[in-house]
C-alpha positions in Angstrom: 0.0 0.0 0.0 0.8 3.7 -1.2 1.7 6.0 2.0 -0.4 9.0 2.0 0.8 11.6 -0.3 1.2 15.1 1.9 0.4 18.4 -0.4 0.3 22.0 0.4 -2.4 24.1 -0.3 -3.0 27.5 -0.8 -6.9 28.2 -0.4 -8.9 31.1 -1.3 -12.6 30.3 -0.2 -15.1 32.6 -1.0 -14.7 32.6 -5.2 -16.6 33.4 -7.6 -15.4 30.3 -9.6 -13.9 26.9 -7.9 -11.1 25.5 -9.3 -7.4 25.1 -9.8 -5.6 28.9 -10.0 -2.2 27.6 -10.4 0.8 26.9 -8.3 3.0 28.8 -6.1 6.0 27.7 -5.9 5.1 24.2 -4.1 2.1 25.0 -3.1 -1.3 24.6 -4.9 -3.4 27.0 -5.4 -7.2 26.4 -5.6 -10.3 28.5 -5.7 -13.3 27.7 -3.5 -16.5 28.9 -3.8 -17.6 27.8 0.1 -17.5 30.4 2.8 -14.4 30.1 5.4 -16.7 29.1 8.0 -17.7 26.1 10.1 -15.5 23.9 7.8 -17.3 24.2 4.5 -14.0 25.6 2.9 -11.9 22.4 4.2 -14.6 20.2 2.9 -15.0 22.2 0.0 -11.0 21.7 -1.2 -11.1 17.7 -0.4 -14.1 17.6 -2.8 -12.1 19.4 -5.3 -8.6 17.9 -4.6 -10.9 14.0 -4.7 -12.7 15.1 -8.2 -9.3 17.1 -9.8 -7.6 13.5 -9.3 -10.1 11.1 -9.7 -10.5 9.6 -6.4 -13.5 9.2 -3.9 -13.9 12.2 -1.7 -12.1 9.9 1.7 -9.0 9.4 -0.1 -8.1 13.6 0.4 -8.3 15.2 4.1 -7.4 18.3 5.5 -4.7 17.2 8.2 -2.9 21.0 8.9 -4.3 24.1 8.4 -8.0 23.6 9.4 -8.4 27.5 10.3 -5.6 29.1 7.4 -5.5 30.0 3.5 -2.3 27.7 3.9 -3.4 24.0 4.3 -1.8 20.5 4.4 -3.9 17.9 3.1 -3.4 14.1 2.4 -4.4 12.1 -0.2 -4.5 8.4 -0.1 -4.7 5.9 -3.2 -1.9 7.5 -5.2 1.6 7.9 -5.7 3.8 11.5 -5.2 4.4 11.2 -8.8 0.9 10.3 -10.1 -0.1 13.6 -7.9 2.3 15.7 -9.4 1.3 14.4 -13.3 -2.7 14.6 -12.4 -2.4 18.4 -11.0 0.1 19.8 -13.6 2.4 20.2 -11.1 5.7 22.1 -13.1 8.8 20.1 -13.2 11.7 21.7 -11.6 14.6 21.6 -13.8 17.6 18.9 -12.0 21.1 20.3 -12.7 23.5 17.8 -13.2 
């Protein structure tokens, strides 16, 4: 079994639009259209992160973060690199 893959997320609740926005460096940026309030943000990225990489919503959790922009969440089921490849994540250039 796969360990949990860890991912940091940068979270701006309240949109317009949900949806990826891009990434910051090595952080993820997604746009949620839930209120910051009573969890419905948190819940609100884990359905996003679960549909974004084809997974049932218990595979992602919120495990850092609960009451920040800046989260940590978990996602079960998959591999770092199958993370990176499903969310676009940029590949950093290796110097050798």
């Amino acid at each position: 079994m796969t360990p949990p893959v860890r991912l940091a997320v940068k979270v701006v609740p309240g949109a317009s639009r949900g949806g990826l926005a891009g990434w910051l460096g090595d952080a993820l940026k997604l746009r949620v259209t839930a209120p910051p309030e009573r969890g419905r943000a948190n819940a609100a990225v884990c359905a996003l992160l679960a549909e974004m990489l084809s997974l049932p919503g218990g595979c992602v959790r919120v495990v850092g973060g609960h009451g920040s922009a800046r989260k940590v969440v978990e996602i079960d089921r998959l591999s770092a690199a199958e993370v990176d490849a499903r969310l676009g994540r940029p590949q950093h250039p290796t110097g050798s």
